[in-house]
C-alpha positions in Angstrom: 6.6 -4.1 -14.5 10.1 -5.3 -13.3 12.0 -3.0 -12.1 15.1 -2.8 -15.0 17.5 -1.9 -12.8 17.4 -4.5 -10.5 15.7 -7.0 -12.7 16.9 -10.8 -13.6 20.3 -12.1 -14.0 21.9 -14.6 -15.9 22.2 -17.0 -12.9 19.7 -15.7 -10.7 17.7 -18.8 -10.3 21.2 -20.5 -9.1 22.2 -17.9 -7.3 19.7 -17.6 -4.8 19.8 -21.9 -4.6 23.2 -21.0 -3.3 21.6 -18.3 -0.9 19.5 -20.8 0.5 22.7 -22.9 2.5 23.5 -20.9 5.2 25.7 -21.4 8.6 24.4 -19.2 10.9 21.5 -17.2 12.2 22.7 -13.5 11.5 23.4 -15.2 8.0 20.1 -16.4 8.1 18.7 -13.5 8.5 20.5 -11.7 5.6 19.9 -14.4 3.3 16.1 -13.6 4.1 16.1 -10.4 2.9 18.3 -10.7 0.0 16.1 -13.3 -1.2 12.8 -11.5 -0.3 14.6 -8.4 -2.2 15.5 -10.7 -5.8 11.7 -11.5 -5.5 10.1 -8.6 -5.7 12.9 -7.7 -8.6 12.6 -10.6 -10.4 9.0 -11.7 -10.2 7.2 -8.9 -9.1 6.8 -9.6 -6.1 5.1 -7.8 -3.5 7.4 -8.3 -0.2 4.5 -8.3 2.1 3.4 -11.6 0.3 6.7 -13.0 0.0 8.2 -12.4 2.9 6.4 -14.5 5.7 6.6 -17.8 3.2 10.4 -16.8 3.5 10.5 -16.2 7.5 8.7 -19.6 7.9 11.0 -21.5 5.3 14.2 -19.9 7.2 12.8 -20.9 10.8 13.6 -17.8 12.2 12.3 -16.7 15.6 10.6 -13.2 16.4 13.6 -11.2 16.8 15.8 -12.3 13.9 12.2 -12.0 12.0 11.8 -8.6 13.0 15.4 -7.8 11.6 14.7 -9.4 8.6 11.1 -7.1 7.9 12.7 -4.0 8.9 15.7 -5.3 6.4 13.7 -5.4 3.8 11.2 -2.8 4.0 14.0 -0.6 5.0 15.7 -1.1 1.2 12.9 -0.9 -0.5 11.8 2.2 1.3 14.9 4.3 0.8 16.2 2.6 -2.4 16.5 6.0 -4.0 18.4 7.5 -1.3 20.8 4.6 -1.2 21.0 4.3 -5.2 22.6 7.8 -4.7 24.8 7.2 -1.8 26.3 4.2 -3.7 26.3 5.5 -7.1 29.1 8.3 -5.5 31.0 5.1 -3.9 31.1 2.9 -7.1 33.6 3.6 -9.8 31.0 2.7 -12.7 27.4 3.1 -13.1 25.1 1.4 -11.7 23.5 -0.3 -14.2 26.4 -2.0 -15.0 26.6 -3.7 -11.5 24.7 -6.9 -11.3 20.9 -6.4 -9.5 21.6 -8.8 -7.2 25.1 -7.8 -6.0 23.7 -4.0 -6.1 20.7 -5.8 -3.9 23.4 -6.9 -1.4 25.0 -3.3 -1.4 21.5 -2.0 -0.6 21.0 -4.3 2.3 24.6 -3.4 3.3 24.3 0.3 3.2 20.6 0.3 5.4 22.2 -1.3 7.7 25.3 0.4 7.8 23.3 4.1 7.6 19.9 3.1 9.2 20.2 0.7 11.6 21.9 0.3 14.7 24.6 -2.7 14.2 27.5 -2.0 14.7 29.9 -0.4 11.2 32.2 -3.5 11.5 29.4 -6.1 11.6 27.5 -5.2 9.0 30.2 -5.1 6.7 31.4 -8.3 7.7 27.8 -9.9 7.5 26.9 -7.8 4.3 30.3 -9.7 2.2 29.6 -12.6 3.5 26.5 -12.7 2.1 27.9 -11.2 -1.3 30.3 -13.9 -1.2 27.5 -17.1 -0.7 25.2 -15.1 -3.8 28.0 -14.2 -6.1 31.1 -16.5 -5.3 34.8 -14.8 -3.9 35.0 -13.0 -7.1 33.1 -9.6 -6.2 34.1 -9.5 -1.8 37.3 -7.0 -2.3 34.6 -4.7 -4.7 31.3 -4.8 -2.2 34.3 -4.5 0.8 35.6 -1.5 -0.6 32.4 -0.1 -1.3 30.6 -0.3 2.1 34.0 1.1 3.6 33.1 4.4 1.3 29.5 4.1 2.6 30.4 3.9 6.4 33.1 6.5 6.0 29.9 9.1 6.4 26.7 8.9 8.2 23.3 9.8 6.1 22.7 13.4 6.7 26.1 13.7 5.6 25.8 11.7 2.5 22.2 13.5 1.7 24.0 17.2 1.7 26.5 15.3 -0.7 24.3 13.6 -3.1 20.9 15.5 -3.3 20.3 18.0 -5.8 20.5 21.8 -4.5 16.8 22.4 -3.4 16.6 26.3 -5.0 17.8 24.6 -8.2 15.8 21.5 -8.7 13.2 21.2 -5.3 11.5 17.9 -7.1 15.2 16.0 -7.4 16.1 17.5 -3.8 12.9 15.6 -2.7 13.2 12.6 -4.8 16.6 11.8 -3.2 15.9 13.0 0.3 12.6 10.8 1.0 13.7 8.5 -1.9 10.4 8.8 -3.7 10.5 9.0 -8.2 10.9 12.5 -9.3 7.7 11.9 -11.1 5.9 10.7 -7.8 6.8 13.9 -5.7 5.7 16.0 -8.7 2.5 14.2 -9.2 1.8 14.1 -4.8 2.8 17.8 -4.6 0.2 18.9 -7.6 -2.5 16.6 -5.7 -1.1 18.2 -2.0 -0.6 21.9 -3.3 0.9 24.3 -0.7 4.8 24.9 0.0 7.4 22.6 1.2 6.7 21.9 4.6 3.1 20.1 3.3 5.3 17.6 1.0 8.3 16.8 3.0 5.7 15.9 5.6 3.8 13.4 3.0 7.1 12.1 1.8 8.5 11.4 5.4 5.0 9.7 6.1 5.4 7.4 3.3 8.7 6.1 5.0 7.3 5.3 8.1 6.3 1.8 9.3 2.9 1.8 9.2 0.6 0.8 12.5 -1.8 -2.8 11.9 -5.1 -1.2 11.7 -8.1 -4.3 13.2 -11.8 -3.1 11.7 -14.3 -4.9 13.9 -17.2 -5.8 12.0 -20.3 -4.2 13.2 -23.1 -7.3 14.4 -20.7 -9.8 14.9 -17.5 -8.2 17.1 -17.0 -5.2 19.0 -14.5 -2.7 19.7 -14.0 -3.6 23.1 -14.1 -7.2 22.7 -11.8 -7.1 20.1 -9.4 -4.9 22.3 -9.5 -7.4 24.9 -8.6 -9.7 22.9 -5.0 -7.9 22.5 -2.2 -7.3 25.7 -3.9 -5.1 28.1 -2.8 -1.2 27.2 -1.4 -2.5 24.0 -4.2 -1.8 21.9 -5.7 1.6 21.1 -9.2 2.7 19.1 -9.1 4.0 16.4 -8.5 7.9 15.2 -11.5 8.4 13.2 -12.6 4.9 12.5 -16.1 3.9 14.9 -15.2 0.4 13.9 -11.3 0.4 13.9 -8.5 -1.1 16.4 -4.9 0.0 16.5 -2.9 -3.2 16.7 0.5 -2.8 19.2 3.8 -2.9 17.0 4.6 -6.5 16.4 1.1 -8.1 17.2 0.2 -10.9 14.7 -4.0 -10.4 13.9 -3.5 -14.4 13.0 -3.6 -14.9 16.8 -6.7 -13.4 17.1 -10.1 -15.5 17.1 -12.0 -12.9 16.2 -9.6 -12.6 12.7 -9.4 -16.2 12.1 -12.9 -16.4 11.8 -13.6 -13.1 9.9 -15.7 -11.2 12.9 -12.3 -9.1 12.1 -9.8 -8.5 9.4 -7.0 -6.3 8.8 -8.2 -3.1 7.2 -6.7 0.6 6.7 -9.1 3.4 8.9 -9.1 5.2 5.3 -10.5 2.1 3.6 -13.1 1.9 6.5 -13.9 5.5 6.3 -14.5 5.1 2.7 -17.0 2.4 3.0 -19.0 4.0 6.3 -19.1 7.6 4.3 -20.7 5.9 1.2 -23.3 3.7 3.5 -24.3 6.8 4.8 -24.7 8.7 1.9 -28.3 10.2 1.8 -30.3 8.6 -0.8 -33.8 10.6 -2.2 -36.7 8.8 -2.1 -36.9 5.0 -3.0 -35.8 1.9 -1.0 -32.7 0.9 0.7 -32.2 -2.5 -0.1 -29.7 -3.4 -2.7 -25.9 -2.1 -2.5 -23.1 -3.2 -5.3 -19.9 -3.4 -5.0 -18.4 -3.1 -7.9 -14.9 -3.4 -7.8 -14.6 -6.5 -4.6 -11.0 -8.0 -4.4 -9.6 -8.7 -1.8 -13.0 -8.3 0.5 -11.9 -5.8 3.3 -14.2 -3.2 1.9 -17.1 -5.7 0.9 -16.8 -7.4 4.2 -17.6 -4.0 6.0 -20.3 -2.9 3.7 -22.4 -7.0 4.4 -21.9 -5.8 8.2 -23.7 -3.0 7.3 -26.3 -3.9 4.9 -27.5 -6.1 7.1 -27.7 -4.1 10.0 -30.8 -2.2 7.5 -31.7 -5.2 5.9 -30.3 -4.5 2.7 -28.1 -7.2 0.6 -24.9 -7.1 -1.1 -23.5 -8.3 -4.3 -19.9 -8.1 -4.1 -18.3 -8.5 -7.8 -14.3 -9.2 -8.6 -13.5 -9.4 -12.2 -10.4 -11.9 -11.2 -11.5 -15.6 -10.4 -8.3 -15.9 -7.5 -9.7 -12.3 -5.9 -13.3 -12.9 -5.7 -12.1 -16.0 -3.8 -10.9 -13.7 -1.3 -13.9 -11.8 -1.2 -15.9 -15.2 -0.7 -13.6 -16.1 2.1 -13.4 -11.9 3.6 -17.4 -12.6 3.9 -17.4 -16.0 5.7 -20.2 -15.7 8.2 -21.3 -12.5 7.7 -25.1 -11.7 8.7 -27.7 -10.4 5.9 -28.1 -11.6 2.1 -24.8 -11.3 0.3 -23.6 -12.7 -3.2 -20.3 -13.0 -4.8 -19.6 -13.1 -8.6 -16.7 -12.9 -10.9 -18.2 -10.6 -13.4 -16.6 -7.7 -14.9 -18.8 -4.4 -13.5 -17.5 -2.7 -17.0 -20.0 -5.0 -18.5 -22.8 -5.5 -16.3 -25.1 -8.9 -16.4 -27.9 -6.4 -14.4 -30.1 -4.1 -15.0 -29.9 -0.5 -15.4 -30.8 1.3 -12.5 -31.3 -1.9 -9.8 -29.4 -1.0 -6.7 -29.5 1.7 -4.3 -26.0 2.0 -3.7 -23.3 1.4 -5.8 -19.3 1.6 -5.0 -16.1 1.5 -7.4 -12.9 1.1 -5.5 -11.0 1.0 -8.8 -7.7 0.0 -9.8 -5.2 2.6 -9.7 -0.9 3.2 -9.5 -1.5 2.5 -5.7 0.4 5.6 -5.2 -2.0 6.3 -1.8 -0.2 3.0 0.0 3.3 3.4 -0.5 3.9 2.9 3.3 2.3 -0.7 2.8 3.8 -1.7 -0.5 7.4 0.5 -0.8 8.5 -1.6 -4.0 5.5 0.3 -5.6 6.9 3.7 -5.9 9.9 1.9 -8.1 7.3 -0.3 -10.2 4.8 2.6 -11.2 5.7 4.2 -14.2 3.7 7.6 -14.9 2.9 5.7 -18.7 0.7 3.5 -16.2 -2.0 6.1 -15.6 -2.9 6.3 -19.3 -3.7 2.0 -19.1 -5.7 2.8 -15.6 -7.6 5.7 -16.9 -10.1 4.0 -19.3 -11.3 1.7 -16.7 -11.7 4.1 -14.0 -14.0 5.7 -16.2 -15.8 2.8 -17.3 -16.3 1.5 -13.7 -18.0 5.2 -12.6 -19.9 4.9 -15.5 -21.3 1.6 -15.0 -21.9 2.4 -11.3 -23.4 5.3 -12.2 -25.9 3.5 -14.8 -26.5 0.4 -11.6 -28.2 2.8 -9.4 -32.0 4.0 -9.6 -32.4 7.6 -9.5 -31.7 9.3 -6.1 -29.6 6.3 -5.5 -25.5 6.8 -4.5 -22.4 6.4 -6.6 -19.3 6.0 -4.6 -15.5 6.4 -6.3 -12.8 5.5 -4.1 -9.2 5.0 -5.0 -5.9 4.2 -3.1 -4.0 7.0 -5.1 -4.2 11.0 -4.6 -2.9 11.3 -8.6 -4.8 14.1 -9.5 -5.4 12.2 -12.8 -6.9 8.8 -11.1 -9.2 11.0 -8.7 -10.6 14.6 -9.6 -10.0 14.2 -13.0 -11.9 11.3 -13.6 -14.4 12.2 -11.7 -15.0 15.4 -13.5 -14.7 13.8 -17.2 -17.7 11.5 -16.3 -20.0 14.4 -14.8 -19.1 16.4 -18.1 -20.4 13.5 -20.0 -23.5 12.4 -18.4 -26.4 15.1 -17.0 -27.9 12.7 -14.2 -25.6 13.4 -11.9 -24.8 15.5 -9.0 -21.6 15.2 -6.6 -22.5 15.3 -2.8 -20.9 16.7 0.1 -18.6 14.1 1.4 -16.6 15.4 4.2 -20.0 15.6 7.1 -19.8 12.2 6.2 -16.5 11.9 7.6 -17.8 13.5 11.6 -14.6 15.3 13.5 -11.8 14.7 10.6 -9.6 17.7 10.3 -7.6 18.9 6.7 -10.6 17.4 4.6 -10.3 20.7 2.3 -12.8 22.5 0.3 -14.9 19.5 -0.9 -17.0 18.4 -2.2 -14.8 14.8 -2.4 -12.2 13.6 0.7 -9.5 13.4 0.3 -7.0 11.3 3.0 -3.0 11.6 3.8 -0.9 9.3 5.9 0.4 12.7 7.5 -2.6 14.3 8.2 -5.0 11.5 8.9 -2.1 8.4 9.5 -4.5 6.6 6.8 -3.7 5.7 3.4 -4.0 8.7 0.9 -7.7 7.5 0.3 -9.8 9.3 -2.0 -13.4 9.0 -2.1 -16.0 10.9 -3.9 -19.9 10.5 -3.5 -22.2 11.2 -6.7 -26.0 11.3 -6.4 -28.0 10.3 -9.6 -31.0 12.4 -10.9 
């Protein structure tokens, strides 16, 4: 869903032509992150996707491409925060400024509140830039309007523009860690506690998150992927037996071991996930066949081969997409043990009833759980989205449930702490159905603090610097 307020413009296809003819680096750099910005507003666009075609295209070297990223995730980030600051500097609303010149006074205002360039240059770089996307005819407005923005410094402007917290705590949050007022309602309910819990989650979801390396049990290890990376760069993982801490800026591209899929790029909470459900106890029966259910894009499926065939069990990975199951085919090049991958829906199974062992659903969901990864999320969701996911989140636990033979394991993971994508669903399904139980997940989990009262997990980027990861293990009778 595009995001209205900064959606497409008459003239936005010619306007960023225009941003593409630039004179020098700094503008370069801009132009980047304008055009990375109109992207994700236009087309959807996730900026972690888009933005590396765009480094590449604009030849920029490491530095002025780490300006650029922080440029852009940066905006997206604290949109909210800024959309306030610069609704008190404009003399009209908002919507009635065009999205890509209010892009450009986004861009202008992190840099003028978050960054350390200098006031003067990032006004002068900021209408430039407003100049090559729009022509002369807005400079004197956007001028004017970073002046405004520069005349205070951010703490400032948030005791200016946020909502009293005794009158309205949710809209104090929302414009403080720039987060929908329906998102900090719907993390708070799922967090519970005071305010210290959720200004902690919200602040977390602002960070920059670390590069998390999962080395593939059988074919790399920890250590020899560490020494793979600078020397005292690289760290293990927290909780993770099979996880690497990339050091800020490392590319895993570099990295043998990635290129040919020993190692990938994988969240410790997504790893923790799929070790807690491979270790599930089953009750009598075999150990041979595992599903997963829900595939795309293969970090998760790639882990779960490793350790299939580490037991001699197989895998069949299924993707309902064509372009994702690719992925998944590609995640699992060269893994050991028998694996399959099919484009199937799992909603309507071509196997039999009760013909694996193990069975994981990683289902869709708002994505709420990886806002650090994908900021431009938390302005795409709407909460009218969870009433579209909920039917298939059911279905999927469902149909897991029905794969596995009795005493088998159901696993239901999803990147999204909404109360109504996780407990809820899981609760609804057990209330329907009589075969099955829900298991104990957190000794699954050995030496993780703040797992709660069970019996599901659920992760926090604050507490547990994963993803807010939530996994819940069902055993069928």
């Amino acid at each position: 869903m595009t995001d209205q307020r900064r959606g497409a413009a008459p003239g936005g296809a010619r306007e960023n032509r225009r941003a593409g003819a630039g004179h020098g680096r700094a503008d370069a750099v801009r132009r980047t992150a304008y055009q990375a910005l109109r992207a994700v507003a236009e087309r959807d666009a996730y900026a972690n996707l888009v933005l590396p075609g765009l480094i590449r295209d604009a030849g920029l070297d490491r530095r002025d491409a780490a300006l650029a990223t922080e440029l852009v995730y940066g905006t997206l980030r604290l949109q909210g925060t800024y959309d306030a600051i610069l609704a008190a500097c404009v003399d009209r609303p908002l919507r009635e400024v065009d999205p890509p010149l209010l892009d450009v006074l986004a861009l202008g205002a992190h840099q003028l509140l978050n960054t350390r360039i200098p006031a003067h240059a990032a006004v002068s770089a900021t209408v430039e830039l407003a100049r090559e996307v729009a022509g002369p005819g807005p400079v004197g407005f956007v001028n004017a309007v970073l002046r405004r923005v520069a005349a205070h410094d951010v703490e400032s402007w948030l005791q200016r523009v946020a909502p009293p917290w005794q009158s309205d705590p949710e809209g104090h949050l929302a414009v403080m860690y720039s987060h929908p007022t329906w998102v900090v309602d719907a993390l708070w309910d799922s967090l519970g506690g005071g305010r210290e819990g959720i200004e902690a989650l919200l602040a977390a979801d602002n960070e920059r998150p670390e590069v998390t390396l999962v080395a593939r049990p059988g074919r790399v290890g920890v250590r020899e992927l560490m020494a793979d990376l600078p020397e005292g760069a690289a760290a293990p993982g927290r909780w993770s037996p099979f996880a690497v801490r990339m050091p800020e800026g490392g590319d895993p591209a570099t990295l043998e071991a990635v290129r040919d899929f020993r190692a990938g790029v994988q969240d410790e909470g997504s790893q923790l996930v799929a070790a807690a459900f491979a270790a599930a106890p089953l009750q009598g029966g075999p150990d041979r066949r595992w599903l997963d259910g829900c595939a795309g894009p293969g970090g998760k499926a790639a882990l779960l081969a490793a350790l299939a065939a580490q037991r001699g069990a197989e895998l069949l990975a299924v993707e309902r997409q064509p372009h994702r199951a690719g992925l998944v085919a590609r995640a699992l090049t060269g893994a050991p043990g028998t694996q399959q991958v099919v484009t199937a829906d799992s909603t309507r199974p071509a196997w039999r009833p009760a013909s694996f062992d193990r069975a994981l659903v990683d289902v869709p969901c708002t994505g709420l759980g990886a806002l650090r990864r994908r900021p431009e999320a938390r302005w795409r969701r709407r909460p009218e989205d969870l009433e579209g996911f909920a039917p298939v989140q059911r279905s999927l636990l469902h149909s897991a449930a029905d794969a596995v033979r009795p005493g088998g394991v159901v696993g239901y993971a999803t990147c999204s702490p909404h109360l109504a994508e996780t407990r809820e669903v899981v609760a609804d399904v057990l209330d329907t159905r009589g075969d099955l139980e829900l298991l104990d997940a957190r000794p699954l989990l050995p030496d993780m603090p703040h797992l709660g009262d069970g019996p599901d997990v659920q992760l926090w980027p604050h507490l547990h610097g994963t993803d807010a990861m939530y996994l819940a293990l069902l055993r069928r009778s």
